[in-house]
C-alpha positions, 0 to 999 in steps of 0.5 A: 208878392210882387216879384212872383207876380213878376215871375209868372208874367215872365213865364207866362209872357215868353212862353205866349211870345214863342208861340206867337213867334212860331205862328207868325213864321208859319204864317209867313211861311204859308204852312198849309195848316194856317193856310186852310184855317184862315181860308175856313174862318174867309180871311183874305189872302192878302191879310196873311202878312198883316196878321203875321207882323201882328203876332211878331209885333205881340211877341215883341212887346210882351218880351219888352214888357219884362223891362217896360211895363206900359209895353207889356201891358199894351202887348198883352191888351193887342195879343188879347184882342187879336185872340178874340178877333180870332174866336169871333171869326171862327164862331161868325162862319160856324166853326166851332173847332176853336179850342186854340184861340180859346186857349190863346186868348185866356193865355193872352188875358192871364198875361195882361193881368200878370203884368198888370200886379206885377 
């Protein structure tokens, strides 16, 4: 059981770290999309950056996690939070289209329980 837990973190993991390595380029990027979504949810401008090295460093860690399981579990811990930030911040200003940190944070969370039984 062990070894498909392992599996399905793998899985899980990268594929949460690709996305978190696509938004965070966009976000670097200034894509107008990411742009008027953090503008919507009255994130500063100046945390663009941060919240970008944030995912980077998420993706990071999940990936390094396959080798270092205390990595990949505070990854998945950080990338959890973070999605979580996201939904409070959408629901804080009454925007209710949050159906991709949603999906995000459960994907967070599977990882983190993944690596966990792994």
């Amino acid at each position: 059981m062990e070894i498909s837990m392992f599996i399905a973190y793998a899985v899980v993991g990268v594929l949460l770290a690709l996305a978190l390595t696509a938004s965070a380029t966009f976000t670097l990027q200034r894509n107008d999309q990411i742009v008027a979504n953090m503008q919507k949810v009255q994130v500063p401008d100046s945390w663009l950056p941060r919240l970008a090295a944030l995912k980077a460093a998420g993706a990071i860690g999940l990936v390094a996690g396959l080798w270092v399981t205390p990595l990949g579990v505070a990854a998945a811990v950080g990338v959890t939070l973070y999605f979580i930030g996201a939904v409070i911040s959408h629901l804080r200003v009454k925007d209710y289209e949050l159906a991709a940190a949603a999906v995000l944070t459960l994907v967070a969370a599977a990882a983190l329980a993944l690596r966990i039984l792994a």
